[in-house]
C-alpha positions in Angstrom: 62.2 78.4 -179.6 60.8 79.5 -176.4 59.8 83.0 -175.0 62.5 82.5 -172.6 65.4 81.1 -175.3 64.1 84.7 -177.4 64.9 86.5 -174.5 68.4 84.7 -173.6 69.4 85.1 -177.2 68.9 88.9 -176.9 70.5 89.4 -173.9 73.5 87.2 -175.5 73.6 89.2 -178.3 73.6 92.6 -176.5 76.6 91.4 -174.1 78.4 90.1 -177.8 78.2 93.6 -178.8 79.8 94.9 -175.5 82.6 92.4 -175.3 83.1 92.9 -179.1 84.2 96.6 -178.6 88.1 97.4 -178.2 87.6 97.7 -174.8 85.1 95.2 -174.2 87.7 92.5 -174.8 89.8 93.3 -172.0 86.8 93.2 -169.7 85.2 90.0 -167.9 81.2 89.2 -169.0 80.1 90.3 -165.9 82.4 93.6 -166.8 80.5 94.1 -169.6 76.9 93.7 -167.9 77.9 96.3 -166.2 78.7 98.7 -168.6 75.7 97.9 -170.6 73.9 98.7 -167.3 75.2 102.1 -167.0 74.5 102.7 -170.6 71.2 102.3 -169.7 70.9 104.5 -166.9 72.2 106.8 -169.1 70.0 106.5 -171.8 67.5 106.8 -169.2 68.5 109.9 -167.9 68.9 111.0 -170.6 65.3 110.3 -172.0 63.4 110.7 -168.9 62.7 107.0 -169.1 62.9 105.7 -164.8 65.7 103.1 -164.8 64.3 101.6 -161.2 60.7 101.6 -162.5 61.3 99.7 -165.7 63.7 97.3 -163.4 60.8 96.6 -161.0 58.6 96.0 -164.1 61.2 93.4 -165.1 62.1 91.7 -162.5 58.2 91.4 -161.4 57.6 90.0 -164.9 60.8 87.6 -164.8 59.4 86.2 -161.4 55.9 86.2 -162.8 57.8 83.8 -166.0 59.4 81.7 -163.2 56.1 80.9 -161.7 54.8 79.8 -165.0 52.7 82.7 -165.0 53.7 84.0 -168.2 53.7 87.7 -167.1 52.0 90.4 -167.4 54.1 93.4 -169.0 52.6 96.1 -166.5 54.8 98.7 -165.2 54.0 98.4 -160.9 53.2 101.5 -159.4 55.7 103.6 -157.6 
C-alpha cells in the first residue's frame, strides 16, 4: 500500500465514522465532510491550533505529492 492509499484509507475511515452516527445517515458524504470540517475548526479553536495554517501546510504538501515530490511536512509561513 502506498503513502497515498494510507492516506485515502484514513480519510475513508474518518468520513465512515461521520456517516455512521444517527445523524450522519441522513446526510450526503459530502454532508458529512463538512461536519467533520467544522469539528475541526472547533477543535482548533478550541486548542489554539490555526485551522487555515495547518490547511495551507496540507494542501502545499498534497500538491507537493502530486508533483511526485513527496512533500515536505513544513508548516509555510503566515
Amino acid at each position: 500500500m502506498t503513502e497515498t492509499d494510507d492516506g485515502l484509507a484514513r480519510a475513508n475511515r474518518a468520513l465512515e465514522h461521520y456517516g455512521l452516527s444517527e445523524a450522519g445517515w441522513r446526510r450526503t458524504p459530502g454532508e458529512n465532510l463538512q461536519e467533520l470540517l467544522a469539528d475541526l475548526l472547533r477543535w482548533c479553536d478550541a486548542t489554539q491550533h490555526g485551522f487555515d495554517r495547518a490547511l495551507r501546510a496540507a494542501r502545499a504538501s498534497h500538491a507537493a505529492r502530486e508533483r511526485g515530490a513527496g512533500g515536505s511536512g513544513q508548516v509555510p509561513a503566515g
